[in-house]
N, C-alpha and C positions, 0 to 999 in steps of 0.2 A: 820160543814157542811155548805157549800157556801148559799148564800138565792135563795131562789126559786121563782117560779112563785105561788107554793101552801101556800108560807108564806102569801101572798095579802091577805089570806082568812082570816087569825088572825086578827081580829078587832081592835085588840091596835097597832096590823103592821100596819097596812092602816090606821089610827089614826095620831099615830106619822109619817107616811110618809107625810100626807096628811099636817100636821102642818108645817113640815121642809119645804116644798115644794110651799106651801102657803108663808111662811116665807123670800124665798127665792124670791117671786112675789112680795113682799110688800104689801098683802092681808091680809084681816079680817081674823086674826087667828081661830075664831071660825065658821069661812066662811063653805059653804058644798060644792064637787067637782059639784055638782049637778045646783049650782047658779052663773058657773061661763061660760062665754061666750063661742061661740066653736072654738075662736083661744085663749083665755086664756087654753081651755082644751089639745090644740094641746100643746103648753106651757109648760100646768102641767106635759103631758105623756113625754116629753122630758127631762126638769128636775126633775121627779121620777125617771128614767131609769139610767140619769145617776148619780142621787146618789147611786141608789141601787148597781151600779157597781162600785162606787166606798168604799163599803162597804166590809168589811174584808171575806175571806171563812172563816175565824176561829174569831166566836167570834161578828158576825156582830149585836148580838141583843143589846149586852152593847155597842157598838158602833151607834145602831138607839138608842137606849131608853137614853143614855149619850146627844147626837144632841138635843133629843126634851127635855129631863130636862131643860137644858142649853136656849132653846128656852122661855118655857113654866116661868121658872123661872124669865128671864131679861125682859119680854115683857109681860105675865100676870098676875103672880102673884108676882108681884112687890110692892116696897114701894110705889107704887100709888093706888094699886087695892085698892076700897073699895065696896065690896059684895054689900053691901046695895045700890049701888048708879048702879050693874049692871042689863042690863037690856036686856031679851031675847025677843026680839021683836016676831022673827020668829023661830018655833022651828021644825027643821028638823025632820021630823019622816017617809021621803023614804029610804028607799034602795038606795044605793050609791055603783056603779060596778065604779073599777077600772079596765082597762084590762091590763091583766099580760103582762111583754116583750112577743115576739114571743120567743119560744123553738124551737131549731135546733133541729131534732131527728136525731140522728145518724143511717144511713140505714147497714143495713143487706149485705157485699158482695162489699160495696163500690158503689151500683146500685144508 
């Protein structure tokens, strides 16, 4: 099944989009969409969109969760991470709305 607009609502969706996507801006990977300016966010919704279309109909979740492994691995938890030395200054605890693409609805009649 193709990804959706209602996939955004999975928290590990919008998680690992948010990471790739981040990733893709040269940003603080543990950044929040919430911290980030409002033409960074114009930005982000431009490249979420089109990765998410360029994500498989068949199969797109091992294809998001494979992206952000690959990310998550070379860039945090790497041979340099060392726990002890991280340090969570600020800790996100709002609500974080991504808004879904726009949905064509197909009409009734061709109207």
């Amino acid at each position: 099944m193709p990804f959706s607009a209602a996939d955004l609502l999975n928290a590990e969706t919008a998680t690992r989009l948010r990471t790739i996507v981040f990733y893709q801006m040269r940003l603080d990977l543990m950044g929040t969409f919430g911290g980030l300016l409002t033409s960074e966010k114009l930005t982000f919704n431009r490249l979420m969109n089109e990765f998410i279309a360029s994500l498989p109909d068949e199969g797109w979740e091992k294809a998001l969760t494979d992206e952000f492994n690959e990310i998550v691995l070379k860039n945090i938890l790497n041979d340099k991470f060392d726990a002890s030395k991280a340090n969570c200054a600020v800790v996100g605890t709002g609500i974080e709305q991504f808004l879904p693409p726009p949905v064509e609805e197909a009409t009734a009649g061709g109207v």
